[in-house]
N, CA, C and O atoms as a Tinker XYZ file with bonds, in Angstrom:
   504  protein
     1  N      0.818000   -1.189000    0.000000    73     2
     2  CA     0.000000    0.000000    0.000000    64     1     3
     3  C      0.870000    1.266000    0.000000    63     2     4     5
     4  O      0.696000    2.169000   -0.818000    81     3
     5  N      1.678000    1.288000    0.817000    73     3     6
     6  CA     2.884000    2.657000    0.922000    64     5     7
     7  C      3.854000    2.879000   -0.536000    63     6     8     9
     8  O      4.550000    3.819000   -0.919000    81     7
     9  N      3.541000    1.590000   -1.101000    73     7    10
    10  CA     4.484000    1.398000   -2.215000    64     9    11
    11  C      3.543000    2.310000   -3.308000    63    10    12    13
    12  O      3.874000    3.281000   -3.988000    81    11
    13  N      2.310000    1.640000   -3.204000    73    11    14
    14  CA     1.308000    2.663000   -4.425000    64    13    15
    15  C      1.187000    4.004000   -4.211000    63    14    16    17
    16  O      0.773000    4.725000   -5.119000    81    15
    17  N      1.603000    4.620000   -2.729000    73    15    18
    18  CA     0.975000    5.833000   -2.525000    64    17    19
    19  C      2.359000    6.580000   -3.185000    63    18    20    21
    20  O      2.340000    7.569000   -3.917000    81    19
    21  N      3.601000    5.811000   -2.711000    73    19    22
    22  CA     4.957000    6.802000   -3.280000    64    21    23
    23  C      4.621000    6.536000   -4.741000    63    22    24    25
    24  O      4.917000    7.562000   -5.354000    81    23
    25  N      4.159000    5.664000   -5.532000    73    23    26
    26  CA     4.594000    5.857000   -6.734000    64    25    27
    27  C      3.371000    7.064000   -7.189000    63    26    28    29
    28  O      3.576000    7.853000   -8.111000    81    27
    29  N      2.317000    7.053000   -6.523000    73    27    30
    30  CA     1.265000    8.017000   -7.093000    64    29    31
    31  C      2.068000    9.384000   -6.720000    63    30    32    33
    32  O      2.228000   10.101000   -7.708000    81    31
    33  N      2.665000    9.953000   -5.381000    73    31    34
    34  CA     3.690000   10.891000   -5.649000    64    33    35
    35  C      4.493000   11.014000   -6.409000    63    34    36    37
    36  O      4.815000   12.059000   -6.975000    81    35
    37  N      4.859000   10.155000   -6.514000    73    35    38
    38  CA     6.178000   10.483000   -7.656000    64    37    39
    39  C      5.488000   10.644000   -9.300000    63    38    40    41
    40  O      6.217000   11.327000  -10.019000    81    39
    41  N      4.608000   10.288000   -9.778000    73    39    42
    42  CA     3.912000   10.550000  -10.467000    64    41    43
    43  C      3.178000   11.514000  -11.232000    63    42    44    45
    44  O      2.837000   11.669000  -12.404000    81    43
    45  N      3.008000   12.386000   -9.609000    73    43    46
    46  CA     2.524000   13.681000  -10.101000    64    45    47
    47  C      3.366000   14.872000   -9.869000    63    46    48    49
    48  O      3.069000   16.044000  -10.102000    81    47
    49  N      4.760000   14.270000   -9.238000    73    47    50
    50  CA     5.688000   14.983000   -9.179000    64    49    51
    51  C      6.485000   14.966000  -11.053000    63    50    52    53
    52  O      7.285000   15.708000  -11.623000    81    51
    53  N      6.227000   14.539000  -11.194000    73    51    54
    54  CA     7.201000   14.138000  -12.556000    64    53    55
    55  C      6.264000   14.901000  -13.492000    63    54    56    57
    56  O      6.686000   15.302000  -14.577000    81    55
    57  N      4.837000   15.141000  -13.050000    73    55    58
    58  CA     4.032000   15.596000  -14.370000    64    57    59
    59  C      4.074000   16.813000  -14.218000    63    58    60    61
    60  O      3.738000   17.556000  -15.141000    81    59
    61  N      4.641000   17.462000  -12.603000    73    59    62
    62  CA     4.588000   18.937000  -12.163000    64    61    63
    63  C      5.961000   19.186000  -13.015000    63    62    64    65
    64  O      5.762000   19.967000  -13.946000    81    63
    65  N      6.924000   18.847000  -12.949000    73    63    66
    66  CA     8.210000   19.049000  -13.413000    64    65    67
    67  C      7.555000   19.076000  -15.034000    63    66    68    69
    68  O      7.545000   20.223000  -15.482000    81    67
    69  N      7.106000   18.214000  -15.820000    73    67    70
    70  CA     6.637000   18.732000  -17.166000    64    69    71
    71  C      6.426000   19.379000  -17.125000    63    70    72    73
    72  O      7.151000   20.324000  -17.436000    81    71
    73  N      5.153000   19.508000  -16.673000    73    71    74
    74  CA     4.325000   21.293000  -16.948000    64    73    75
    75  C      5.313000   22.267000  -17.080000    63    74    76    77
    76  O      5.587000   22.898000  -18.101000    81    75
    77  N      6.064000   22.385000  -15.476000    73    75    78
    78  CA     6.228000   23.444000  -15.456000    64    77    79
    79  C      7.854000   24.267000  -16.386000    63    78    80    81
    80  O      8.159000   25.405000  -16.742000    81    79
    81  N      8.600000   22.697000  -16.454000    73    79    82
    82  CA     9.696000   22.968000  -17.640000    64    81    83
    83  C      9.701000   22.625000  -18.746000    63    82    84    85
    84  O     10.006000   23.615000  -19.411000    81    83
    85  N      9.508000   21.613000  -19.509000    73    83    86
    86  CA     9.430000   21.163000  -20.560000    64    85    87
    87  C      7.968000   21.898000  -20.968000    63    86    88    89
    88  O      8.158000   22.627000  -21.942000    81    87
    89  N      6.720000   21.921000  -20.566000    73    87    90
    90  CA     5.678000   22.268000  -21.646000    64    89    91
    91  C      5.449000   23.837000  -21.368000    63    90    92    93
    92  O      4.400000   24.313000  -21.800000    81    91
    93  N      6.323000   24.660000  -20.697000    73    91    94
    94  CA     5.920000   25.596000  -20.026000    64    93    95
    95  C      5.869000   27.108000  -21.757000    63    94    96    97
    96  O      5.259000   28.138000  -22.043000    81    95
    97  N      6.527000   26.561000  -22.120000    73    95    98
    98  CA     6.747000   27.556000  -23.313000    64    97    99
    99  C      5.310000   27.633000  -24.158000    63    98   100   101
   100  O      4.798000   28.744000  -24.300000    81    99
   101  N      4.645000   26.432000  -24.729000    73    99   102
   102  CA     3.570000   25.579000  -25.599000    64   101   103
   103  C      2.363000   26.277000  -24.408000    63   102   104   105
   104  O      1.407000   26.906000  -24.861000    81   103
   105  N      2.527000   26.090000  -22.881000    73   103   106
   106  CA     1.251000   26.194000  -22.422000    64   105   107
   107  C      1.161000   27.861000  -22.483000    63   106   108   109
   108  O      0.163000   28.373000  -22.991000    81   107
   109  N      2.355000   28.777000  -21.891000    73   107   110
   110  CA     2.186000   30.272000  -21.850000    64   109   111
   111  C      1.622000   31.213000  -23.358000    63   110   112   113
   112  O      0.966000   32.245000  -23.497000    81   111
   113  N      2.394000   30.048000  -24.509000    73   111   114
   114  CA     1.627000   30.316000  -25.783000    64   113   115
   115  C     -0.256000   30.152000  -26.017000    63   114   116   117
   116  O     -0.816000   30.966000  -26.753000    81   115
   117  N     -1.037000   29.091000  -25.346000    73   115   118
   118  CA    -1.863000   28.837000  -25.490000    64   117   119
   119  C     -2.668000   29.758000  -24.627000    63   118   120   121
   120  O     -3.720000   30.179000  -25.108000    81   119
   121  N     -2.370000   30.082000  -23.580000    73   119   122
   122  CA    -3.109000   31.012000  -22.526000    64   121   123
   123  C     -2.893000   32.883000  -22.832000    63   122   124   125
   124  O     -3.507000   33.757000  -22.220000    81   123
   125  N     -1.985000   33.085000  -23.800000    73   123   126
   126  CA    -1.929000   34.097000  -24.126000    64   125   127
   127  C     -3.054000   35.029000  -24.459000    63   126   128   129
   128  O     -3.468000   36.061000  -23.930000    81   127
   129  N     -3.434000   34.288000  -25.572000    73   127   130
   130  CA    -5.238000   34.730000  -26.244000    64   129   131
   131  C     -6.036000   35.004000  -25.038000    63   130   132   133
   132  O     -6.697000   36.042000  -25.063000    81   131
   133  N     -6.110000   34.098000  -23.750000    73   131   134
   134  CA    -7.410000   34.377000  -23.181000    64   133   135
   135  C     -6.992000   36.156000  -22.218000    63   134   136   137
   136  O     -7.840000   36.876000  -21.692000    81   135
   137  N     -5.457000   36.423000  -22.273000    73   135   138
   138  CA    -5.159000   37.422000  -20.872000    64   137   139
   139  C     -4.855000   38.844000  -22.317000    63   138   140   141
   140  O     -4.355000   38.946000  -23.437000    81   139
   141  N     -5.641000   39.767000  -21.163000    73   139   142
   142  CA    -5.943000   40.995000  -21.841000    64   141   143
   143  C     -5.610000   42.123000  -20.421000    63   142   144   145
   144  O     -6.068000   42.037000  -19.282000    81   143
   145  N     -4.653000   43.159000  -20.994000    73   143   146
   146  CA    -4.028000   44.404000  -20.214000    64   145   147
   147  C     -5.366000   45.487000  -20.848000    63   146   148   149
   148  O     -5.659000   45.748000  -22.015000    81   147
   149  N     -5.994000   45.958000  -19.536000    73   147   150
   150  CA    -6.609000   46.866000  -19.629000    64   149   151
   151  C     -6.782000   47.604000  -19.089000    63   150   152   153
   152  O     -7.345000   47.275000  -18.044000    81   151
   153  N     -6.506000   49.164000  -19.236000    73   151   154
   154  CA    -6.272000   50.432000  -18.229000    64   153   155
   155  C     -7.549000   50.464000  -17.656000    63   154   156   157
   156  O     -8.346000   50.136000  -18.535000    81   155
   157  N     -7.877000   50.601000  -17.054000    73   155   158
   158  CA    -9.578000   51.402000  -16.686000    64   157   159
   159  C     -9.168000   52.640000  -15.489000    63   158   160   161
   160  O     -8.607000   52.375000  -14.426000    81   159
   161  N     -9.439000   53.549000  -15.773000    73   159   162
   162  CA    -9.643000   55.116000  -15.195000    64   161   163
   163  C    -10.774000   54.962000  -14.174000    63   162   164   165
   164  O    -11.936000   54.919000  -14.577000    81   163
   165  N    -10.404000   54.852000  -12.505000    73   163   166
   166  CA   -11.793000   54.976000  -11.510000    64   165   167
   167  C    -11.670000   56.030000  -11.336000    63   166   168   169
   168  O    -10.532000   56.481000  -11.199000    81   167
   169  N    -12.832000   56.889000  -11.266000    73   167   170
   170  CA   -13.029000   58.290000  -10.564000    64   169   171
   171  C    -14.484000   58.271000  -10.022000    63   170   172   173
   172  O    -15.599000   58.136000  -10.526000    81   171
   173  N    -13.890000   58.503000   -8.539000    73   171   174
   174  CA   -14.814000   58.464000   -7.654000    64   173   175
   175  C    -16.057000   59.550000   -7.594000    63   174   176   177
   176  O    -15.874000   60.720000   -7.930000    81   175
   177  N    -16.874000   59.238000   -7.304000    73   175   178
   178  CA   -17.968000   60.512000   -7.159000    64   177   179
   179  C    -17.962000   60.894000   -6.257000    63   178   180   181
   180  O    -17.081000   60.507000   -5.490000    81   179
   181  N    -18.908000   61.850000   -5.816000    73   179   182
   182  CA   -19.405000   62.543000   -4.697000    64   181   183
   183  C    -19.789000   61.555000   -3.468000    63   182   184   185
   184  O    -20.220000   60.543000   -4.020000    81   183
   185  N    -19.828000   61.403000   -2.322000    73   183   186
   186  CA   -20.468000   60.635000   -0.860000    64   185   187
   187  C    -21.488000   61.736000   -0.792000    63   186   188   189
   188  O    -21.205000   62.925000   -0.646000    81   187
   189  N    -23.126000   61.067000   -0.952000    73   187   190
   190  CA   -23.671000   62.113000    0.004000    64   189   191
   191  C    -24.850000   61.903000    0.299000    63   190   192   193
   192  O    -25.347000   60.849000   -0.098000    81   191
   193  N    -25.745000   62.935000    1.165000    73   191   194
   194  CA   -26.376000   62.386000    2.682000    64   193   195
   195  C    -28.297000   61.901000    1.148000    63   194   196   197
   196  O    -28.522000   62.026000   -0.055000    81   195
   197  N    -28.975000   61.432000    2.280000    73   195   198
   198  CA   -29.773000   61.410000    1.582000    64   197   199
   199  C    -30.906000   62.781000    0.953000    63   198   200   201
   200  O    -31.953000   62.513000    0.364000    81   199
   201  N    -30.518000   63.982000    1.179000    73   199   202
   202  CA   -30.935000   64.919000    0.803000    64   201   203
   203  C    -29.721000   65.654000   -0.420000    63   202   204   205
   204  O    -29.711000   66.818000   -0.820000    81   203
   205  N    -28.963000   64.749000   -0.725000    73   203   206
   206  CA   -28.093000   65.261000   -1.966000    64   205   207
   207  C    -26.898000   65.696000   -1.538000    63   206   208   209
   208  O    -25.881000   65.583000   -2.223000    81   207
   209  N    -26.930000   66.360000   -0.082000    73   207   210
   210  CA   -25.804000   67.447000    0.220000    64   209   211
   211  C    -24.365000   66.412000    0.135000    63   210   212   213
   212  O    -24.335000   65.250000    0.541000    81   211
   213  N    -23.380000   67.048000   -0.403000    73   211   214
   214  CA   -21.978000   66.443000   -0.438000    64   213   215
   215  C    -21.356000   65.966000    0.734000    63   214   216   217
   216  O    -20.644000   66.860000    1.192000    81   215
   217  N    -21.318000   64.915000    1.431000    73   215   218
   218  CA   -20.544000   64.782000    2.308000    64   217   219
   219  C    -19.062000   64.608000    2.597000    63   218   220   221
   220  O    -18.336000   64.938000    3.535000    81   219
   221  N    -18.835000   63.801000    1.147000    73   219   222
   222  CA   -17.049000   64.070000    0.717000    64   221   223
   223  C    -16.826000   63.717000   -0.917000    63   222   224   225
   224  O    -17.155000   62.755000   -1.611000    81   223
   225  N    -16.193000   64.815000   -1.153000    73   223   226
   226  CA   -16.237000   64.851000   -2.852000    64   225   227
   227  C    -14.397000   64.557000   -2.712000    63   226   228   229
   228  O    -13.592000   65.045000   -1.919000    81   227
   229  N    -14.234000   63.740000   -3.637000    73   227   230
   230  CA   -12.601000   63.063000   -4.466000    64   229   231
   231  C    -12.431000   64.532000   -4.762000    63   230   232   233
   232  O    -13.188000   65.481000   -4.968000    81   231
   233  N    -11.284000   64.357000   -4.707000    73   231   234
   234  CA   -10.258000   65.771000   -5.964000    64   233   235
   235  C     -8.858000   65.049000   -5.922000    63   234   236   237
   236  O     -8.060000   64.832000   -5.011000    81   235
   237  N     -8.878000   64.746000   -7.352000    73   235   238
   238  CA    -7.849000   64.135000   -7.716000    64   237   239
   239  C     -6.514000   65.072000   -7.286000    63   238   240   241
   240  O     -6.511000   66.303000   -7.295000    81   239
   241  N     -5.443000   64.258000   -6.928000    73   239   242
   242  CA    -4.434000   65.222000   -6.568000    64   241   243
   243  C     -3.202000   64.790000   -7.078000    63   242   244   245
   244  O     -3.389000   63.573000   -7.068000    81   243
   245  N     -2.137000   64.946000   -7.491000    73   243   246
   246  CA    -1.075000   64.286000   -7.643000    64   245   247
   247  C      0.160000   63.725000   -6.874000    63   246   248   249
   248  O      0.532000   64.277000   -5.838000    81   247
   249  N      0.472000   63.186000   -7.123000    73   247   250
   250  CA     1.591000   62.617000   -5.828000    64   249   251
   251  C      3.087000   62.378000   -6.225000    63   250   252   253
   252  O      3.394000   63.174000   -7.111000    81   251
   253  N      3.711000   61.882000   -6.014000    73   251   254
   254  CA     5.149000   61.573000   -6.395000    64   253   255
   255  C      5.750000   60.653000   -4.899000    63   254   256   257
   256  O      5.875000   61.041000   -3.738000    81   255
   257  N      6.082000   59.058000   -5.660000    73   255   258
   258  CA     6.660000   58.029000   -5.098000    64   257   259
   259  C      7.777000   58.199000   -5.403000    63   258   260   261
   260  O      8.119000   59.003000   -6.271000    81   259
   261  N      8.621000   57.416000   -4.695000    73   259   262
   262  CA    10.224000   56.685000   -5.291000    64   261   263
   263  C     10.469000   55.402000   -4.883000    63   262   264   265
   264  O     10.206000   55.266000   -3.689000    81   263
   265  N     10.918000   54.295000   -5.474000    73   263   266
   266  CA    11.806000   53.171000   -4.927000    64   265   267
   267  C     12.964000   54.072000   -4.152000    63   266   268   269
   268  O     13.416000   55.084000   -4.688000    81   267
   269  N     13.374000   53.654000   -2.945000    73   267   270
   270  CA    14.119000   54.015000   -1.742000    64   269   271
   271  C     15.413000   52.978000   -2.757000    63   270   272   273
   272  O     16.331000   53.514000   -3.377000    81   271
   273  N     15.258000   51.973000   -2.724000    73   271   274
   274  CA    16.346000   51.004000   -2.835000    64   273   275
   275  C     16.559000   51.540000   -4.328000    63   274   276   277
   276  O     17.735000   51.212000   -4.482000    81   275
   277  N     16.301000   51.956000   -5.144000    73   275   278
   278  CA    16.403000   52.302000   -6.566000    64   277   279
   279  C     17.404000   53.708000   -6.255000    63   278   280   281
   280  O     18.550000   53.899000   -6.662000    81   279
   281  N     16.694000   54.451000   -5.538000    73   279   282
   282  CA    17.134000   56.541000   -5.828000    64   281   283
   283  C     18.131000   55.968000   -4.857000    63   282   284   285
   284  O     18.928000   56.899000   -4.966000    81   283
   285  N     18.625000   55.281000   -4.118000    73   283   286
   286  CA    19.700000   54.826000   -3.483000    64   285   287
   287  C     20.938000   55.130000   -4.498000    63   286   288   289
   288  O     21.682000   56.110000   -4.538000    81   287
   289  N     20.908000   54.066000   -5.228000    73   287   290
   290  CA    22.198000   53.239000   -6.001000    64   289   291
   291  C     21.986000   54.853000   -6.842000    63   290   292   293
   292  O     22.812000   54.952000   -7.749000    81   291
   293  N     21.313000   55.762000   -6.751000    73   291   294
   294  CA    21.392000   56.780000   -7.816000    64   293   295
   295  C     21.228000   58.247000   -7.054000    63   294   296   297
   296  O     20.493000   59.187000   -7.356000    81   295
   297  N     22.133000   58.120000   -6.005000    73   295   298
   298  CA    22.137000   59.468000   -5.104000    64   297   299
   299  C     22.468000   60.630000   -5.629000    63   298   300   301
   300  O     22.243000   61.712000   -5.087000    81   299
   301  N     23.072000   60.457000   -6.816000    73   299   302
   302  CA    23.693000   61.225000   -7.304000    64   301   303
   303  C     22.122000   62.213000   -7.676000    63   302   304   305
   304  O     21.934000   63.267000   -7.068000    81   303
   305  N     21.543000   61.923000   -8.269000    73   303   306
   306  CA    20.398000   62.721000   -8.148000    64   305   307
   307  C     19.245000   63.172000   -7.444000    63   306   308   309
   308  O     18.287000   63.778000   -7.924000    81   307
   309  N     19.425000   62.816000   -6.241000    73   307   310
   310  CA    18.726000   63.372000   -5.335000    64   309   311
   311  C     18.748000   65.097000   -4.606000    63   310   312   313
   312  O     18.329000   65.608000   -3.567000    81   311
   313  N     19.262000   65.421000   -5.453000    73   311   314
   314  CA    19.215000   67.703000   -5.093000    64   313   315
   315  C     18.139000   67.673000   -6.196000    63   314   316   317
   316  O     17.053000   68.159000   -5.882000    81   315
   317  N     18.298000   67.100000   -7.638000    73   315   318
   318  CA    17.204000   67.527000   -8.396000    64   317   319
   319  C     15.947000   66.975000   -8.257000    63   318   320   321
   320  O     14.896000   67.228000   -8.846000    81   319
   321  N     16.169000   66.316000   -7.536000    73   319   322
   322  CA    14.297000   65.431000   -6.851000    64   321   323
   323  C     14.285000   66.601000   -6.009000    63   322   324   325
   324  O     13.624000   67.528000   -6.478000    81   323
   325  N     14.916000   66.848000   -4.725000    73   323   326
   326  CA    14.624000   67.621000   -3.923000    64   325   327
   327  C     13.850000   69.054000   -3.583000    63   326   328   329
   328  O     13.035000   69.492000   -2.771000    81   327
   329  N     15.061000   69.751000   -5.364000    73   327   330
   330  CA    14.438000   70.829000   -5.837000    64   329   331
   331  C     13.393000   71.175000   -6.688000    63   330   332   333
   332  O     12.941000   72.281000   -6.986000    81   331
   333  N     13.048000   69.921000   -7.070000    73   331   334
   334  CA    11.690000   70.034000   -7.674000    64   333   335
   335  C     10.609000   69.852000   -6.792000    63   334   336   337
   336  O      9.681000   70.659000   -6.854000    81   335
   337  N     10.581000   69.173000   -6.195000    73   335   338
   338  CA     9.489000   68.792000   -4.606000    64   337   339
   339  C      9.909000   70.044000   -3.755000    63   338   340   341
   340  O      9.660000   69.923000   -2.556000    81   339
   341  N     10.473000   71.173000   -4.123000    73   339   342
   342  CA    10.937000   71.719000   -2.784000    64   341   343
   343  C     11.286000   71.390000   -1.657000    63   342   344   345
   344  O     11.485000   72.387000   -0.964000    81   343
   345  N     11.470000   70.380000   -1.097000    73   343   346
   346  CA    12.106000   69.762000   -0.007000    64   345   347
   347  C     13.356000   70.255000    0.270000    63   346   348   349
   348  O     14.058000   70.652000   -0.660000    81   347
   349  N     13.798000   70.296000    1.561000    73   347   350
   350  CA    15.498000   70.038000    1.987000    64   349   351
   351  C     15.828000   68.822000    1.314000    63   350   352   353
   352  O     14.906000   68.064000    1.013000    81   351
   353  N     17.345000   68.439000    0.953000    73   351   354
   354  CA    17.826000   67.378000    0.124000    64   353   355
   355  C     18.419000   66.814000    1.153000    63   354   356   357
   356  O     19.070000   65.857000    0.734000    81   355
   357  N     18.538000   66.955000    2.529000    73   355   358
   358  CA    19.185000   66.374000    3.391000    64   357   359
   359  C     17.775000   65.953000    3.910000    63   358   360   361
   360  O     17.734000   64.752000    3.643000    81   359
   361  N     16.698000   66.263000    4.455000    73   359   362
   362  CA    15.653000   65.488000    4.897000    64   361   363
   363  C     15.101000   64.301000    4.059000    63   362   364   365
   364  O     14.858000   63.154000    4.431000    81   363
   365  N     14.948000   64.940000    2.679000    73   363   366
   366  CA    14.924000   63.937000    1.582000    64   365   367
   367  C     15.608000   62.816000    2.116000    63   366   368   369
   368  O     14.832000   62.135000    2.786000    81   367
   369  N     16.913000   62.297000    2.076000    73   367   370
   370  CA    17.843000   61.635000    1.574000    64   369   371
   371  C     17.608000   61.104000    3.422000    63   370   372   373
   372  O     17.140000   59.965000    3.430000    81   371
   373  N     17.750000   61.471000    4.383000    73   371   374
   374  CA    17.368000   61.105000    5.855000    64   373   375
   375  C     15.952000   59.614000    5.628000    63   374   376   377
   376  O     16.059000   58.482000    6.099000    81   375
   377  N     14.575000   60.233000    4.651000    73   375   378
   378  CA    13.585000   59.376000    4.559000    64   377   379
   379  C     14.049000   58.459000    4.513000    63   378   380   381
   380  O     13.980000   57.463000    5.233000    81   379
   381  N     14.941000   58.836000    3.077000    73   379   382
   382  CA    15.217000   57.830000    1.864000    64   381   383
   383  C     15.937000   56.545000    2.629000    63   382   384   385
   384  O     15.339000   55.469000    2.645000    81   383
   385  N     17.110000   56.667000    3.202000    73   383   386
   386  CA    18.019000   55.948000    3.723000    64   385   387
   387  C     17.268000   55.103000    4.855000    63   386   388   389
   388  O     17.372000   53.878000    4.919000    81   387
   389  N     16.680000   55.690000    5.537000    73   387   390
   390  CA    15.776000   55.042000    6.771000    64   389   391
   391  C     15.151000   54.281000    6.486000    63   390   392   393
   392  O     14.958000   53.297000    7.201000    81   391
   393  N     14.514000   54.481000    5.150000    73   391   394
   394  CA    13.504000   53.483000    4.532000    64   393   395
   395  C     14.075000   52.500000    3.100000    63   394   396   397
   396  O     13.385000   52.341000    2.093000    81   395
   397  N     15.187000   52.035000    3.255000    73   395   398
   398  CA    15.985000   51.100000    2.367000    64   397   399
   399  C     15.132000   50.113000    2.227000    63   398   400   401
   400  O     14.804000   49.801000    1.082000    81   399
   401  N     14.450000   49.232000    3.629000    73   399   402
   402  CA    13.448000   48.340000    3.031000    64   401   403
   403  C     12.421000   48.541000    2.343000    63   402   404   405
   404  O     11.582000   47.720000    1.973000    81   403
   405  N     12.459000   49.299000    2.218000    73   403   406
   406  CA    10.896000   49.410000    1.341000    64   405   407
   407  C     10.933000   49.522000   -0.050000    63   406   408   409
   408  O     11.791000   49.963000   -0.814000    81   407
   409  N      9.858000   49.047000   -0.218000    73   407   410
   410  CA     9.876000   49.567000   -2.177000    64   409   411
   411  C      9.056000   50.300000   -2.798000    63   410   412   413
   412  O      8.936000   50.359000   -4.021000    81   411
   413  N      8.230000   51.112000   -1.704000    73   411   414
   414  CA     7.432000   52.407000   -1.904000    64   413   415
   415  C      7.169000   53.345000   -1.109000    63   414   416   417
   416  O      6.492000   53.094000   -0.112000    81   415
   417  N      7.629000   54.620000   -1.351000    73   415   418
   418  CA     7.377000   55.453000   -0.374000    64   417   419
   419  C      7.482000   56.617000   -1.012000    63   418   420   421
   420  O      8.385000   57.085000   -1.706000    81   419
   421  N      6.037000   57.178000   -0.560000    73   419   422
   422  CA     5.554000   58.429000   -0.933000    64   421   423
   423  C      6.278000   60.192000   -0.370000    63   422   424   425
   424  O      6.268000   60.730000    0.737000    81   423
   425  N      6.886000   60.694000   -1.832000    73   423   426
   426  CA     7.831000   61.879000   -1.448000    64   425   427
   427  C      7.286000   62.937000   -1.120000    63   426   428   429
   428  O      7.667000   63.658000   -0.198000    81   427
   429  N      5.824000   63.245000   -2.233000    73   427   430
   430  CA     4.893000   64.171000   -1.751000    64   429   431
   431  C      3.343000   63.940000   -1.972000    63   430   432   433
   432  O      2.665000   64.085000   -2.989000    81   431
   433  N      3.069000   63.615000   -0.953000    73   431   434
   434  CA     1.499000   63.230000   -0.883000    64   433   435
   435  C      0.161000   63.710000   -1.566000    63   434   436   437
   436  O     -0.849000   63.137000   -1.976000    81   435
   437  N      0.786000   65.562000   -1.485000    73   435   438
   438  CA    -0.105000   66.179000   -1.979000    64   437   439
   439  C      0.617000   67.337000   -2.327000    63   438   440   441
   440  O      0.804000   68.318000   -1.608000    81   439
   441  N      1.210000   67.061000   -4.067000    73   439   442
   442  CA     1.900000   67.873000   -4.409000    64   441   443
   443  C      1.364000   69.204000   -5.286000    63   442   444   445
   444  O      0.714000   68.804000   -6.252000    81   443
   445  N      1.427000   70.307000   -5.245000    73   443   446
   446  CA     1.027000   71.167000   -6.100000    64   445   447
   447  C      1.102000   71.039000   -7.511000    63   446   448   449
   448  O      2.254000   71.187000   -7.920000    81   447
   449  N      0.168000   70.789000   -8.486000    73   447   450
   450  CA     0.163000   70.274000   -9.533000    64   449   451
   451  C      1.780000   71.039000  -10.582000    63   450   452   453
   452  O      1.796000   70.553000  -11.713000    81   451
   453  N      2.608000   71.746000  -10.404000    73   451   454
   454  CA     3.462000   71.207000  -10.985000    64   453   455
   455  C      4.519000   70.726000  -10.834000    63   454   456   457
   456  O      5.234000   70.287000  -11.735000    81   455
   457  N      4.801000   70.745000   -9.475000    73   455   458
   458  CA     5.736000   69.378000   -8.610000    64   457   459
   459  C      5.995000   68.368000   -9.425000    63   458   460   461
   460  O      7.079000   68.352000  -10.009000    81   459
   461  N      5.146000   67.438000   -9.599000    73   459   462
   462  CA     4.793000   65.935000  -10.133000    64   461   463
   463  C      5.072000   66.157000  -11.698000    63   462   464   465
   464  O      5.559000   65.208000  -12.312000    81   463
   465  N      4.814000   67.268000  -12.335000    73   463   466
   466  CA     5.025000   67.426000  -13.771000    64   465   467
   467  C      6.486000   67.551000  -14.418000    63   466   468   469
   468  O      6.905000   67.279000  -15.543000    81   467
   469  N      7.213000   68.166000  -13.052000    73   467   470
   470  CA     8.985000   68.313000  -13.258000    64   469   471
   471  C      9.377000   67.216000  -12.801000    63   470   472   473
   472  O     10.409000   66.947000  -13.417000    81   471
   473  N      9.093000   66.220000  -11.887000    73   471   474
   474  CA     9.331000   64.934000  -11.504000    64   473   475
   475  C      9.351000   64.322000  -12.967000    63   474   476   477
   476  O     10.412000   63.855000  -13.380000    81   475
   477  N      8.328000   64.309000  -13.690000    73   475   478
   478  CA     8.294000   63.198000  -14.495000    64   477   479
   479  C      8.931000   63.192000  -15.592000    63   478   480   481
   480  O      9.021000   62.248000  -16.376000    81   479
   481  N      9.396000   64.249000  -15.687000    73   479   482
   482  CA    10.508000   64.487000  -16.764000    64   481   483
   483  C     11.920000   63.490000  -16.473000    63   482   484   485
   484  O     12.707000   63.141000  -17.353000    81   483
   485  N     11.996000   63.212000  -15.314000    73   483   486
   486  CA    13.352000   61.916000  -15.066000    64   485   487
   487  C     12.902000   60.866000  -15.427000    63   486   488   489
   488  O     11.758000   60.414000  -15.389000    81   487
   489  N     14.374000   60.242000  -15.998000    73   487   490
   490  CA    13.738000   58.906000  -15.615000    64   489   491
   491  C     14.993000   58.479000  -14.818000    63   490   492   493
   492  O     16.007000   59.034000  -15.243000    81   491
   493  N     15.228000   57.513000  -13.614000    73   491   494
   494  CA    16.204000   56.618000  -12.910000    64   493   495
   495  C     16.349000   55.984000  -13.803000    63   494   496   497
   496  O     15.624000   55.928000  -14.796000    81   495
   497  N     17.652000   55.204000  -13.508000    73   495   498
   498  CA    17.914000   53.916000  -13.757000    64   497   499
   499  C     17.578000   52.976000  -13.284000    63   498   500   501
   500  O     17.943000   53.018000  -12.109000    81   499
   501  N     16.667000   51.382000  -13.647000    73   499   502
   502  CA    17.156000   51.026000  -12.264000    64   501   503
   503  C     18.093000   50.407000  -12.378000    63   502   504
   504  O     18.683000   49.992000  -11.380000    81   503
């Protein structure tokens, strides 16, 4: 009985190892067709009471992230992040370093719309 159960493991161990090396090229080809990238734009509406009045209306705002571990290896540009966010480049770079683990962290939360517009003119390396 222990003998049938290892060979039924080993069995479906050997068919996992197909799949996932030998047929893996043939199957990612076949599943291609069904997967579709599609942007969709949410914009929230208005919250409000049952007499219409607004209780909290969205206003889109802009923001500006960085990979910590990325603007790291690329300190060299951190005065021109700084001076575009207006920030001190020494508080900047204080976040930055403190937060090495991470792989997102927000520089300005709620930036004056053209903050984020001189930001995006960089690009890092990574």
């Amino acid at each position: 009985m222990l003998g049938l159960v290892a060979a039924g493991a080993l069995g479906l161990m050997m068919r996992a190892v197909e799949l996932q090396l030998l047929d893996h090229g043939f199957l990612v080809s076949r599943a291609r067709p069904f997967h579709a990238r599609v942007k969709i734009e949410a914009h929230r509406g208005a919250i409000v009471d049952r007499s219409g009045e607004p209780l909290a209306i969205s206003t889109p705002v802009d923001s500006v992230w960085v990979n910590p571990q990325e603007l790291n290896d690329n300190i060299d540009q951190l005065p021109k992040l700084a001076k575009a966010l207006q920030q001190d480049p020494q508080v900047l770079a204080r976040r930055i370093t403190s937060n090495l683990d991470r792989e997102f962290l927000t520089s300005c939360a709620t930036c004056r719309p053209t903050r984020p517009r001189a930001s995006r003119r960089w690009e890092f390396p990574a």
